[in-house]
DOMI-146732 format. One record per residue (C-alpha): y, z, x; residue in one letter; residue number from 1. Coordinates in Angstrom, 2 decimals. Example, Ala and Ser with C-alpha at 12.3 -4.5 7.8 and 13.67 -1.06 7.14 Angstrom:
<torpa><Y>-4.50</Y><Z>7.80</Z><X>12.30</X><residuo>a</residuo><num>1</num></torpa>
<torpa><Y>-1.06</Y><Z>7.14</Z><X>13.67</X><residuo>s</residuo><num>2</num></torpa>
***
This chain:
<torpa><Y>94.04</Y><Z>95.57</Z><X>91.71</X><residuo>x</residuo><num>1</num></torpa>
<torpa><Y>96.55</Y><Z>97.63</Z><X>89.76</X><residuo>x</residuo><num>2</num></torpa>
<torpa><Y>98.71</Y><Z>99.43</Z><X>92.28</X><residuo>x</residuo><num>3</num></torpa>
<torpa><Y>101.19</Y><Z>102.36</Z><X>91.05</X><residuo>x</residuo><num>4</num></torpa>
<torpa><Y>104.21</Y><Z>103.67</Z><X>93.31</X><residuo>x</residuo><num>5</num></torpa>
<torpa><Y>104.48</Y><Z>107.61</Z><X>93.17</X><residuo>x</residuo><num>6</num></torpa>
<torpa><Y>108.25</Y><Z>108.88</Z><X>94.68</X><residuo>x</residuo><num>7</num></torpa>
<torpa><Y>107.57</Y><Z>112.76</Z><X>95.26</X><residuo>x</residuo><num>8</num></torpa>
<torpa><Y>110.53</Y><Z>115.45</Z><X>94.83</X><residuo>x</residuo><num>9</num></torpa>
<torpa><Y>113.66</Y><Z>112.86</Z><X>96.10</X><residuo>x</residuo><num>10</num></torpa>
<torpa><Y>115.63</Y><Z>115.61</Z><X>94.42</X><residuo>x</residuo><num>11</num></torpa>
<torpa><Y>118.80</Y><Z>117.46</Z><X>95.87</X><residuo>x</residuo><num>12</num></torpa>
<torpa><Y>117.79</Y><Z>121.27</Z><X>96.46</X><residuo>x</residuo><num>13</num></torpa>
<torpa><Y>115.39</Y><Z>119.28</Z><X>99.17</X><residuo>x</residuo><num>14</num></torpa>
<torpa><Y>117.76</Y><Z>117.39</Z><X>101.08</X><residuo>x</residuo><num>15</num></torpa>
<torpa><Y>121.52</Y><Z>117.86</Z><X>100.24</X><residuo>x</residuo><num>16</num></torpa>
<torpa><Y>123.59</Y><Z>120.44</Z><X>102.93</X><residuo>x</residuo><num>17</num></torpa>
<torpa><Y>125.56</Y><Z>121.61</Z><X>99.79</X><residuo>x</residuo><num>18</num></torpa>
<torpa><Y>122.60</Y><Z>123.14</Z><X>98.03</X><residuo>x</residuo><num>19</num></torpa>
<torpa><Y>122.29</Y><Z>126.44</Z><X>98.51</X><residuo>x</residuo><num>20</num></torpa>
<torpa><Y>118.71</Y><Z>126.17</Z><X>98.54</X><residuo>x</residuo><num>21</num></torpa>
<torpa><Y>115.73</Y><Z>127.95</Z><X>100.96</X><residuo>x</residuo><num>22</num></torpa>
<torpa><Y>113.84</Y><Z>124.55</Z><X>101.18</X><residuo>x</residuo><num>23</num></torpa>
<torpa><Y>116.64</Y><Z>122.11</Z><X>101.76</X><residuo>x</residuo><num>24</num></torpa>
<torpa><Y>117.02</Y><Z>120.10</Z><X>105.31</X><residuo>x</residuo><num>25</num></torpa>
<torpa><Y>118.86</Y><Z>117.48</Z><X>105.66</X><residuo>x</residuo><num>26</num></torpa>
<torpa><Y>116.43</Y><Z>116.07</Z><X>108.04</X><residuo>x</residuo><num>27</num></torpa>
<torpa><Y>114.14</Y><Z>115.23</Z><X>105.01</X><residuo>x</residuo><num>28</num></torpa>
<torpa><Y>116.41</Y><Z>112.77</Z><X>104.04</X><residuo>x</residuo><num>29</num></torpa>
<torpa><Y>115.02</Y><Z>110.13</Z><X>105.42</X><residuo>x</residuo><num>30</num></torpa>
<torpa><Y>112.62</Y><Z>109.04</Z><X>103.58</X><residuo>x</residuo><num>31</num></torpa>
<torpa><Y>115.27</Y><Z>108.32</Z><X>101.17</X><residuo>x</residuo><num>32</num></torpa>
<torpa><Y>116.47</Y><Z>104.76</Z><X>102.25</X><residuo>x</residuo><num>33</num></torpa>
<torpa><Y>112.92</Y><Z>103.73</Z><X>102.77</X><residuo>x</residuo><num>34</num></torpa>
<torpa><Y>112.08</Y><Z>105.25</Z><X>99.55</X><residuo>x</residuo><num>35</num></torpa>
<torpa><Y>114.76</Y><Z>102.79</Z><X>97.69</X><residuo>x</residuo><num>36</num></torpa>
<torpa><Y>113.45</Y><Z>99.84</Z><X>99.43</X><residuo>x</residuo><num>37</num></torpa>
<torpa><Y>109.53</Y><Z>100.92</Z><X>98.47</X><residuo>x</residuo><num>38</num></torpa>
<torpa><Y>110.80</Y><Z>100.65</Z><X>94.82</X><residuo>x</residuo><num>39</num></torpa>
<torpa><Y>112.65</Y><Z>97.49</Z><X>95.38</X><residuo>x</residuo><num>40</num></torpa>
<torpa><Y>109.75</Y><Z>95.94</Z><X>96.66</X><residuo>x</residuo><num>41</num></torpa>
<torpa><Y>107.46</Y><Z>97.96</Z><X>93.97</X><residuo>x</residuo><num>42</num></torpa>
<torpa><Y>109.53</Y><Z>96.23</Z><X>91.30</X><residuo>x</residuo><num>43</num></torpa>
<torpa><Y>109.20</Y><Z>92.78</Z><X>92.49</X><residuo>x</residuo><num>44</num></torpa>
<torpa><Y>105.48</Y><Z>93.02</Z><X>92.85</X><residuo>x</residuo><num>45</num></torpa>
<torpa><Y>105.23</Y><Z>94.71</Z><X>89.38</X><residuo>x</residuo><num>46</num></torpa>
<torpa><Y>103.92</Y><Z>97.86</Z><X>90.37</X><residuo>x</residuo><num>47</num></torpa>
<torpa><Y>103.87</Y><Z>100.87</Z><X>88.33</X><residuo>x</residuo><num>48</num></torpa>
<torpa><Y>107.16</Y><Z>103.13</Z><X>89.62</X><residuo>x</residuo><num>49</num></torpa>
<torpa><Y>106.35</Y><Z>106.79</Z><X>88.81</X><residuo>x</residuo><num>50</num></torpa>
<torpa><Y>108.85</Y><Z>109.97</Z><X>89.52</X><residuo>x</residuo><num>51</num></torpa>
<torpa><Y>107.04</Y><Z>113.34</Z><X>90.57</X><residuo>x</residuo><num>52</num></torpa>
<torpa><Y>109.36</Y><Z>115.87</Z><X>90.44</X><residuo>x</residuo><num>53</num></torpa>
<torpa><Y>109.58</Y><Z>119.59</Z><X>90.54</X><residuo>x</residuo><num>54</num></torpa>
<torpa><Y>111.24</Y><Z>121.79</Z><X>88.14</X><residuo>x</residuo><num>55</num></torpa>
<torpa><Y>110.93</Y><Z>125.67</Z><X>87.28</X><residuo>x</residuo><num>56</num></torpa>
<torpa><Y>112.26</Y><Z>126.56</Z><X>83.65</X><residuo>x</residuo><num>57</num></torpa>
<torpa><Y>113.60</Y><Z>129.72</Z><X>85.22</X><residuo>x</residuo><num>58</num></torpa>
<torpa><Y>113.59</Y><Z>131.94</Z><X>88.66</X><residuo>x</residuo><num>59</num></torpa>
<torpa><Y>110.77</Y><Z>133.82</Z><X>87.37</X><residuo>x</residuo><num>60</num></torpa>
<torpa><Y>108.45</Y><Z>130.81</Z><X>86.61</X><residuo>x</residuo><num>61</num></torpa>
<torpa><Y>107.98</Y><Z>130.12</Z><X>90.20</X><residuo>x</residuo><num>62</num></torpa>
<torpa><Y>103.89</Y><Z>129.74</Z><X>91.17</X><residuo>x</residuo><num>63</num></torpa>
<torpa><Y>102.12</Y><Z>130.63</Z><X>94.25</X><residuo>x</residuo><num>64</num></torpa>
<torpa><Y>103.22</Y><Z>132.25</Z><X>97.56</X><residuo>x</residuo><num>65</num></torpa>
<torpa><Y>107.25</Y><Z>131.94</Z><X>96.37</X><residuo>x</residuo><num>66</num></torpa>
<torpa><Y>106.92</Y><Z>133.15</Z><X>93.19</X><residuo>x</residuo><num>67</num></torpa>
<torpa><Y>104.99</Y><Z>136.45</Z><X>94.48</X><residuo>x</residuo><num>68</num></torpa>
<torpa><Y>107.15</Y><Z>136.17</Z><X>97.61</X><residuo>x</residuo><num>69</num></torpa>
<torpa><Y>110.38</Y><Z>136.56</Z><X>95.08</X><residuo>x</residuo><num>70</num></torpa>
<torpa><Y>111.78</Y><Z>133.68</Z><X>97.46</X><residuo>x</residuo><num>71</num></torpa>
<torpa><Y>116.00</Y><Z>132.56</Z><X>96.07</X><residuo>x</residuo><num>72</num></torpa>
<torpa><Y>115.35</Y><Z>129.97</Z><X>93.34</X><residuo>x</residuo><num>73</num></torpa>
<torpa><Y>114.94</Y><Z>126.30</Z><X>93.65</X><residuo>x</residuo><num>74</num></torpa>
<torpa><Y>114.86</Y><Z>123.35</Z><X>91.46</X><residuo>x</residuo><num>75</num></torpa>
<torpa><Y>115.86</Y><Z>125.13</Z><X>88.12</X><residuo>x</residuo><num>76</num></torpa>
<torpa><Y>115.77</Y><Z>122.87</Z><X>84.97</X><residuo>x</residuo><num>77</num></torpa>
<torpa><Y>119.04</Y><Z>122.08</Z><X>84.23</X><residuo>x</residuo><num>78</num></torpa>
<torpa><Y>120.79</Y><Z>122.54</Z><X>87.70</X><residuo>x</residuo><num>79</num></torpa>
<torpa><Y>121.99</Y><Z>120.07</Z><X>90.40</X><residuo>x</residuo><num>80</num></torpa>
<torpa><Y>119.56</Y><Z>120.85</Z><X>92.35</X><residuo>x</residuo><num>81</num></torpa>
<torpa><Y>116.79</Y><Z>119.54</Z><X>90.19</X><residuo>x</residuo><num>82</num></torpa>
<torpa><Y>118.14</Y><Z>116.46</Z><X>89.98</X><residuo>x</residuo><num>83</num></torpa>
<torpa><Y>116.61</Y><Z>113.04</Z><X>90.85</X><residuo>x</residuo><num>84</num></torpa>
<torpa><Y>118.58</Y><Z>111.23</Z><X>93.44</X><residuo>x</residuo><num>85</num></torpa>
<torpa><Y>117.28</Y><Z>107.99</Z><X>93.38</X><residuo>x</residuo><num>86</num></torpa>
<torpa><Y>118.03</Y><Z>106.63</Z><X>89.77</X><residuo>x</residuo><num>87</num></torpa>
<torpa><Y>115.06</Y><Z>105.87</Z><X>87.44</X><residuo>x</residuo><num>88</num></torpa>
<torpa><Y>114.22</Y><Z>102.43</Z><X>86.16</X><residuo>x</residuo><num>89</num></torpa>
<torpa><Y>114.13</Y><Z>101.33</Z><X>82.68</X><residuo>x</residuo><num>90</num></torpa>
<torpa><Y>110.03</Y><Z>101.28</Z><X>82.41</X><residuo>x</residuo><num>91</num></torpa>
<torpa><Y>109.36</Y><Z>103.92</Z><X>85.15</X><residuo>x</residuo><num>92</num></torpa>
<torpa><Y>107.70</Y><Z>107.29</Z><X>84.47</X><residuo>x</residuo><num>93</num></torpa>
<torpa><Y>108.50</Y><Z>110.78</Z><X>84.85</X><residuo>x</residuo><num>94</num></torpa>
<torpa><Y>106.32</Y><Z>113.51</Z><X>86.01</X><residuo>x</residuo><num>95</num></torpa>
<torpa><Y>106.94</Y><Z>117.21</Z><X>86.18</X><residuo>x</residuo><num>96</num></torpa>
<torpa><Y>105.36</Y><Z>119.63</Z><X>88.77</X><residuo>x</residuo><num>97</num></torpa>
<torpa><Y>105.51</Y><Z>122.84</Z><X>89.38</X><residuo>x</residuo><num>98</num></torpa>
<torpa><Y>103.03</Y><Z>123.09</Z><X>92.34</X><residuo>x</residuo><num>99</num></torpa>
<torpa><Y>102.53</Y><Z>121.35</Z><X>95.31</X><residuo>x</residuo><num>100</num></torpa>
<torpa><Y>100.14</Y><Z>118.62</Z><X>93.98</X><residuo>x</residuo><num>101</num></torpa>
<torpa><Y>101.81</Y><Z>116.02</Z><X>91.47</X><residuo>x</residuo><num>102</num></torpa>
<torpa><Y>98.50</Y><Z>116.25</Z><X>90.41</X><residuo>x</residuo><num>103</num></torpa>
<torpa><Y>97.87</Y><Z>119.84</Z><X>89.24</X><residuo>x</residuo><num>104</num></torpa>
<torpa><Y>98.65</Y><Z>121.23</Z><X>85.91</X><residuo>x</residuo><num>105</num></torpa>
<torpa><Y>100.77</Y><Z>117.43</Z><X>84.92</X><residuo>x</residuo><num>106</num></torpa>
<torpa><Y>99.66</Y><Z>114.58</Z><X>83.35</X><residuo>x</residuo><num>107</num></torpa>
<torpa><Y>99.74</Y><Z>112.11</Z><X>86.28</X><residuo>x</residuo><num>108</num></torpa>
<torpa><Y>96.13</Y><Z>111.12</Z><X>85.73</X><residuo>x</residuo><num>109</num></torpa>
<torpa><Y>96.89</Y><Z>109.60</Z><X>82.60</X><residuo>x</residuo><num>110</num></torpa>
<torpa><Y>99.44</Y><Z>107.70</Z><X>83.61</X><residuo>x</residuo><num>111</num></torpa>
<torpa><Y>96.99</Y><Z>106.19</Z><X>85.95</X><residuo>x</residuo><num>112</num></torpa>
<torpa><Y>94.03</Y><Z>105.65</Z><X>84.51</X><residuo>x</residuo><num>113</num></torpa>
<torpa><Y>93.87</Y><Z>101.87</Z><X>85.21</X><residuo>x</residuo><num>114</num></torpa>
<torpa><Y>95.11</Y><Z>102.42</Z><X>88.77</X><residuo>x</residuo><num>115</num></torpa>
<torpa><Y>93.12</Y><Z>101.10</Z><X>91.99</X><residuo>x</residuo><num>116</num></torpa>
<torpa><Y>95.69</Y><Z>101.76</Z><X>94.27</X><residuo>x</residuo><num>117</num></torpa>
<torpa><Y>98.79</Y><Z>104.48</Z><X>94.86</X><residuo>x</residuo><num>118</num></torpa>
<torpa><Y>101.14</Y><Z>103.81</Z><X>97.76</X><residuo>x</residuo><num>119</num></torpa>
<torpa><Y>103.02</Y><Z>107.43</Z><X>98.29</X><residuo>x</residuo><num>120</num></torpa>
<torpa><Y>106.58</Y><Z>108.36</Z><X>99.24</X><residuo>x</residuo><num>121</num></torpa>
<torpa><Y>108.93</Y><Z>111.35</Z><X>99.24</X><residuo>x</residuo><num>122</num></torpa>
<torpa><Y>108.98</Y><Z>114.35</Z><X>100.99</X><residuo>x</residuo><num>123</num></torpa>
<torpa><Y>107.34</Y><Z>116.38</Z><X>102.53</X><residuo>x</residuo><num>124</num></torpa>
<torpa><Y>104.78</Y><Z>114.74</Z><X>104.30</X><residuo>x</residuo><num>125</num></torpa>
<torpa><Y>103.27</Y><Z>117.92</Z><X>105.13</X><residuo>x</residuo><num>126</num></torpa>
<torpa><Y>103.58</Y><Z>119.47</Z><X>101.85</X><residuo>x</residuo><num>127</num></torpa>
<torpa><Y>103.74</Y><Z>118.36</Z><X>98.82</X><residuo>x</residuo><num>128</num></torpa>
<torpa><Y>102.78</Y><Z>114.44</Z><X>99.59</X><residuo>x</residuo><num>129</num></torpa>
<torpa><Y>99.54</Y><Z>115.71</Z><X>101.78</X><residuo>x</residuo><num>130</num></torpa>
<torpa><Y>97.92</Y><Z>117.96</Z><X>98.49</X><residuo>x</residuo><num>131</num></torpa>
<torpa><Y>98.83</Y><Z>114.70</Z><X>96.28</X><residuo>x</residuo><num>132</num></torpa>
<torpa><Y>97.20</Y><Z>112.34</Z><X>98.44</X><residuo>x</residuo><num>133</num></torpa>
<torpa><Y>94.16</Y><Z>114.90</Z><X>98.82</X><residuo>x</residuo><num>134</num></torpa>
<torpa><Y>93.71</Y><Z>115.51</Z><X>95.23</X><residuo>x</residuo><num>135</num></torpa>
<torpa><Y>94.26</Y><Z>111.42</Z><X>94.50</X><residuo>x</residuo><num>136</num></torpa>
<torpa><Y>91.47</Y><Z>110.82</Z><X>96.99</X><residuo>x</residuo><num>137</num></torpa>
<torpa><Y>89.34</Y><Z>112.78</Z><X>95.22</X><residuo>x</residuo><num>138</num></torpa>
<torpa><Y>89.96</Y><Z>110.83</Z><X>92.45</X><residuo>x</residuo><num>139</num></torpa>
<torpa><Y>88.67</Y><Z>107.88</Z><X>94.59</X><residuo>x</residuo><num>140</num></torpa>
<torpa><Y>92.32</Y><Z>106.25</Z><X>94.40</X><residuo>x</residuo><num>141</num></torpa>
<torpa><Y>93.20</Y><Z>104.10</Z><X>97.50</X><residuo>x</residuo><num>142</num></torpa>
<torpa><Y>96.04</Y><Z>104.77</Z><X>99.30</X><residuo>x</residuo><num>143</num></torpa>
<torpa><Y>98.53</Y><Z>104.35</Z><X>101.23</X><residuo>x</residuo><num>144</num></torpa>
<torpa><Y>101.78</Y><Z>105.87</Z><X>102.78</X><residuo>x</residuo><num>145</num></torpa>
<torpa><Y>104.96</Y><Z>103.83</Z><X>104.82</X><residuo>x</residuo><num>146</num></torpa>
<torpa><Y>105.81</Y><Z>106.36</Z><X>107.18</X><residuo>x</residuo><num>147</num></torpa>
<torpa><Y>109.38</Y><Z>105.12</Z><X>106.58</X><residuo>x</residuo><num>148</num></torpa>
<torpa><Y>109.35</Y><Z>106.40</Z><X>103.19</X><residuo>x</residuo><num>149</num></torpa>
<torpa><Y>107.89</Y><Z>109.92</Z><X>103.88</X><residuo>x</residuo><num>150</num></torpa>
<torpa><Y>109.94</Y><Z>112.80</Z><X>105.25</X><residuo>x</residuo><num>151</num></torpa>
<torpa><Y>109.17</Y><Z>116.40</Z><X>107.06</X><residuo>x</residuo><num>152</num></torpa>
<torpa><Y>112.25</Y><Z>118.66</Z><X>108.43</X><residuo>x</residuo><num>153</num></torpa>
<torpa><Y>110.25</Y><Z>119.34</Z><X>111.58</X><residuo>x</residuo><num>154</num></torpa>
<torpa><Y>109.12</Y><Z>116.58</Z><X>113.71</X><residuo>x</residuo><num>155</num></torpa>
<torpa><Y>105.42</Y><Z>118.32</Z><X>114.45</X><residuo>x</residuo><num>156</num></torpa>
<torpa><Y>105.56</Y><Z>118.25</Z><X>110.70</X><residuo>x</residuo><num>157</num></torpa>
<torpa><Y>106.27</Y><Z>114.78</Z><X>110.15</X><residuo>x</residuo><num>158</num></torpa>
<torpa><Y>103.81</Y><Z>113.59</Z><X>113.32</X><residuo>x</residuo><num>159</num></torpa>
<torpa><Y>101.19</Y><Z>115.61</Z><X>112.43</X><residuo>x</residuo><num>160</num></torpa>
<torpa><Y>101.25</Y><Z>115.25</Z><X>108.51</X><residuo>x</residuo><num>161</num></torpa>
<torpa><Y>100.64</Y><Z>111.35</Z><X>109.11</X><residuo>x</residuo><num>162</num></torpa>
<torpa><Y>98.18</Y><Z>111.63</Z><X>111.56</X><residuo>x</residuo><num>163</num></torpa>
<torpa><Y>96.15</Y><Z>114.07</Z><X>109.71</X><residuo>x</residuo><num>164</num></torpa>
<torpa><Y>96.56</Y><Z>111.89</Z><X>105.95</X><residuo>x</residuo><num>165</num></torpa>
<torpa><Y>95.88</Y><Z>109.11</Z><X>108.04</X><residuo>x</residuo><num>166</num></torpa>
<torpa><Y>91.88</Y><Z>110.29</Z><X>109.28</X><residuo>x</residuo><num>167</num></torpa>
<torpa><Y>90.89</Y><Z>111.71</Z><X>105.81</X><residuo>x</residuo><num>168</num></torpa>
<torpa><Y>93.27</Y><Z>110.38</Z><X>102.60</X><residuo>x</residuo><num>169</num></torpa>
<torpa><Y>95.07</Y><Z>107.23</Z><X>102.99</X><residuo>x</residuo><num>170</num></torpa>
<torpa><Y>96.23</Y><Z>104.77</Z><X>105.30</X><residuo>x</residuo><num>171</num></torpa>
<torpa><Y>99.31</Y><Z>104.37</Z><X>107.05</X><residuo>x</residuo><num>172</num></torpa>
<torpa><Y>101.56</Y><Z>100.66</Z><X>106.79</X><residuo>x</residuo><num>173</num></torpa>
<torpa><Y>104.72</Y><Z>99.84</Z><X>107.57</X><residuo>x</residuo><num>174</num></torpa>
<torpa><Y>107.59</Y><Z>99.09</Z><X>105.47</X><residuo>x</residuo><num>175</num></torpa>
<torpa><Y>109.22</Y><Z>96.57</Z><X>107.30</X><residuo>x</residuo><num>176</num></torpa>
<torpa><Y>106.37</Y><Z>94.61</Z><X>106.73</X><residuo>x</residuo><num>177</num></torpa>
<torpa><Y>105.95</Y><Z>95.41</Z><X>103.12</X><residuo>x</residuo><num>178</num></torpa>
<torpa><Y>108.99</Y><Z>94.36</Z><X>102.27</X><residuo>x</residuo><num>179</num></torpa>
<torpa><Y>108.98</Y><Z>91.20</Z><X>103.48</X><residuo>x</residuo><num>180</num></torpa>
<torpa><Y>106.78</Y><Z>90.08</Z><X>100.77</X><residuo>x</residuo><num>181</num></torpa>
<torpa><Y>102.89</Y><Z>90.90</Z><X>102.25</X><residuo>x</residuo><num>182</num></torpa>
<torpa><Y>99.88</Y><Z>92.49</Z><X>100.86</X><residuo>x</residuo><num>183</num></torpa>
<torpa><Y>99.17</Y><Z>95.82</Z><X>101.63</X><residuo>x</residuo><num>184</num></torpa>
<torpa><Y>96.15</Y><Z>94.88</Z><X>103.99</X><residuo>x</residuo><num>185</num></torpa>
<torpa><Y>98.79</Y><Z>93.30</Z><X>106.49</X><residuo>x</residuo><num>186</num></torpa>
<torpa><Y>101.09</Y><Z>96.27</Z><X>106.62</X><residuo>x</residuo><num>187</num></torpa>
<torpa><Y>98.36</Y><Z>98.52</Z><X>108.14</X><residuo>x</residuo><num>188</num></torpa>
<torpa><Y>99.11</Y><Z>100.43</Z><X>111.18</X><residuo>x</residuo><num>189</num></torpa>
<torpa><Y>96.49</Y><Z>101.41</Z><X>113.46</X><residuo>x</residuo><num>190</num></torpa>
<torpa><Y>95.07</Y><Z>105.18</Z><X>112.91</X><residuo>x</residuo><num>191</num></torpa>
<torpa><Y>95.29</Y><Z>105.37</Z><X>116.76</X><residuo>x</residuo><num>192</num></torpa>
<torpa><Y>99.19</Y><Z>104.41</Z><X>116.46</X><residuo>x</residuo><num>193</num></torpa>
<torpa><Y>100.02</Y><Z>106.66</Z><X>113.66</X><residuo>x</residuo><num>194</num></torpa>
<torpa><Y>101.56</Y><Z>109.53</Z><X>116.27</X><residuo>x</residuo><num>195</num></torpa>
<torpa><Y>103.44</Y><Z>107.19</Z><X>118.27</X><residuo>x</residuo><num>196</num></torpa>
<torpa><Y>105.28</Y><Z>105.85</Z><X>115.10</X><residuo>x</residuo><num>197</num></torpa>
<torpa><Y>105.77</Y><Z>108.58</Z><X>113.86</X><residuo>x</residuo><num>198</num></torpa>
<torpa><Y>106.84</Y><Z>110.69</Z><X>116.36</X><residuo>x</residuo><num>199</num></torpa>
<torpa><Y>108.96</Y><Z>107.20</Z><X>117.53</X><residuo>x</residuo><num>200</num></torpa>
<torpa><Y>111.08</Y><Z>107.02</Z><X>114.10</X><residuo>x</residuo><num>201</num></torpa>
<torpa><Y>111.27</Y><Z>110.58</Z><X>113.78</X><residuo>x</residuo><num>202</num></torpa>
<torpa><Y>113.63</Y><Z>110.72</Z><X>116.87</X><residuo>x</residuo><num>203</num></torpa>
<torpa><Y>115.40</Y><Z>107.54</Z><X>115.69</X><residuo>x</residuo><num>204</num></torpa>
<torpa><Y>116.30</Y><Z>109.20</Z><X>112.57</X><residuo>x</residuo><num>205</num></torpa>
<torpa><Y>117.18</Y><Z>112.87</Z><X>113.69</X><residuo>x</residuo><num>206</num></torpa>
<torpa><Y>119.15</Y><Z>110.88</Z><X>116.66</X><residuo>x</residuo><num>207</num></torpa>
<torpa><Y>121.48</Y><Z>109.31</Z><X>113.14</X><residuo>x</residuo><num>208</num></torpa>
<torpa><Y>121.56</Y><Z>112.93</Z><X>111.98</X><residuo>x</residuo><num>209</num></torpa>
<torpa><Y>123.19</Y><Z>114.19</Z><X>114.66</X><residuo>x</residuo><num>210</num></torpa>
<torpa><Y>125.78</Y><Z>111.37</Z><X>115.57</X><residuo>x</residuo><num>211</num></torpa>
<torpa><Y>127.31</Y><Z>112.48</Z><X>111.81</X><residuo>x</residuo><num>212</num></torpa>
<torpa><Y>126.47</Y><Z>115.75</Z><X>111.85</X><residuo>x</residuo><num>213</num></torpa>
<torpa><Y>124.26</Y><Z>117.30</Z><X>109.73</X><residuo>x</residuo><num>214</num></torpa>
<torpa><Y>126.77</Y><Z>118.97</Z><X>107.23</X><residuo>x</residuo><num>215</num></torpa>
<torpa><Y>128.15</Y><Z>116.15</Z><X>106.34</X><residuo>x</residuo><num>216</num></torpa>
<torpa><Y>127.49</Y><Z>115.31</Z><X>102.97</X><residuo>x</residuo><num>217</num></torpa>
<torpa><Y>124.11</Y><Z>113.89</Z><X>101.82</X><residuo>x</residuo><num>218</num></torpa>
<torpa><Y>125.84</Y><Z>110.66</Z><X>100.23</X><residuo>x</residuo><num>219</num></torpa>
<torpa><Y>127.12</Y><Z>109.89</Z><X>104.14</X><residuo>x</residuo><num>220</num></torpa>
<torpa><Y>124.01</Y><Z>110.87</Z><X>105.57</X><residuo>x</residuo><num>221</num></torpa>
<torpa><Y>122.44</Y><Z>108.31</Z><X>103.82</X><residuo>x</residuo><num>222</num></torpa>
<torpa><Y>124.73</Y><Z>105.78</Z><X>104.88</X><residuo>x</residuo><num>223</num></torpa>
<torpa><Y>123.55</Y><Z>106.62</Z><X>108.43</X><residuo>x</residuo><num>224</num></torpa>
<torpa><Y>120.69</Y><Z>107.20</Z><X>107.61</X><residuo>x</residuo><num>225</num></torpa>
<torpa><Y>118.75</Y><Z>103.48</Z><X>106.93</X><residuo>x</residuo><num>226</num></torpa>
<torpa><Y>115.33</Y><Z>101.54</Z><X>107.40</X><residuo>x</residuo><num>227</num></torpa>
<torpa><Y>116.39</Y><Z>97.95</Z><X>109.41</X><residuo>x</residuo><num>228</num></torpa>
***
């Protein structure tokens, strides 16, 4: 079945401690490293590799509870902050968003019309990746999310964003396993296990953070921070 790889707002103003930006954390990037394996692996299995990213033409443009909160600016075309960390392939596709769903108001359904199967990455898990995978299951797309690939800035966010894609929009799999060159069907991780794991690497990954210090900048917290 045709299987397409989405990688949701890997983008500075989210992640990197020298944005000065009301939604970055550098605890969100972790999902970074796993991310860059995902699309390794994506590209060996000939998956379709599609960037979702956000971008406001100007402060004013901004939807929804910031735009009418007046919240500071983020991920403004043409700034650093809008910019895509992990590089873009020669045959992937790019997708702009400017709400929470990579779904609403873009043309991501048309880029998947012959797509069975999405597996999701990015951050956050308890954001924007939740109302994507919502909205793509009720498009009656299968899916699926490696919890090493996802991200949250709070742990409850992180634990609790998997377990609650993970009864209703897609199933969880690991990426270990993924990697190493198996189907999707043998990556699975139990629904019942989905809080350990995730609460498990959570901690593992926060743990990095804070041997380096999370000022440090995002380039070295990357280093740290890594999938084994």
């Amino acid at each position: 079945m045709p299987v397409a790889t989405l990688i949701i707002d890997v983008q500075r103003d989210f992640v990197d401690p020298a944005c000065d930006s009301p939604v970055s954390a550098p605890e969100k990037a972790f999902c970074i490293p796993g991310t860059k394996k995902l699309v390794e692996a994506a590209k060996k299995s000939a998956w379709r590799i599609v960037h979702v990213n956000t971008v406001y033409e100007t402060p004013d443009s901004m939807p929804g509870l910031h735009g009418s909160q007046r919240d500071t600016p983020y991920c403004i075309a043409g700034t650093g902050g809008a910019e895509q960390i992990l590089p873009g392939e020669a045959d992937s596709i790019d997708v702009v968003k400017t709400r929470y769903s990579a779904f609403k108001e873009t043309d991501l359904t048309e880029h998947l019309r012959d797509v069975d199967r999405l597996v999701v990455s990015g951050l956050a898990v308890d954001c924007c990746v939740s109302a994507t995978l919502f909205d793509a299951e009720a498009l009656d797309l299968e899916c699926f999310v490696p919890f090493q690939a996802v991200s949250a800035s709070e742990e409850a966010g992180y634990v609790e964003g998997l377990n609650a894609i993970s009864k209703s929009t897609a199933r969880i799999i690991d990426l270990e396993t993924l990697v190493s060159g198996r189907e999707l069907e043998d990556c699975l991780v139990e629904q019942s296990d989905v809080r350990k794991f995730a609460r498990m690497w959570f901690r593992d990954q926060v743990s990095k953070l804070g041997e380096i210090g999370r000022e440090q900048p995002l380039e070295k917290i990357l280093g740290a921070l890594d999938v084994p």
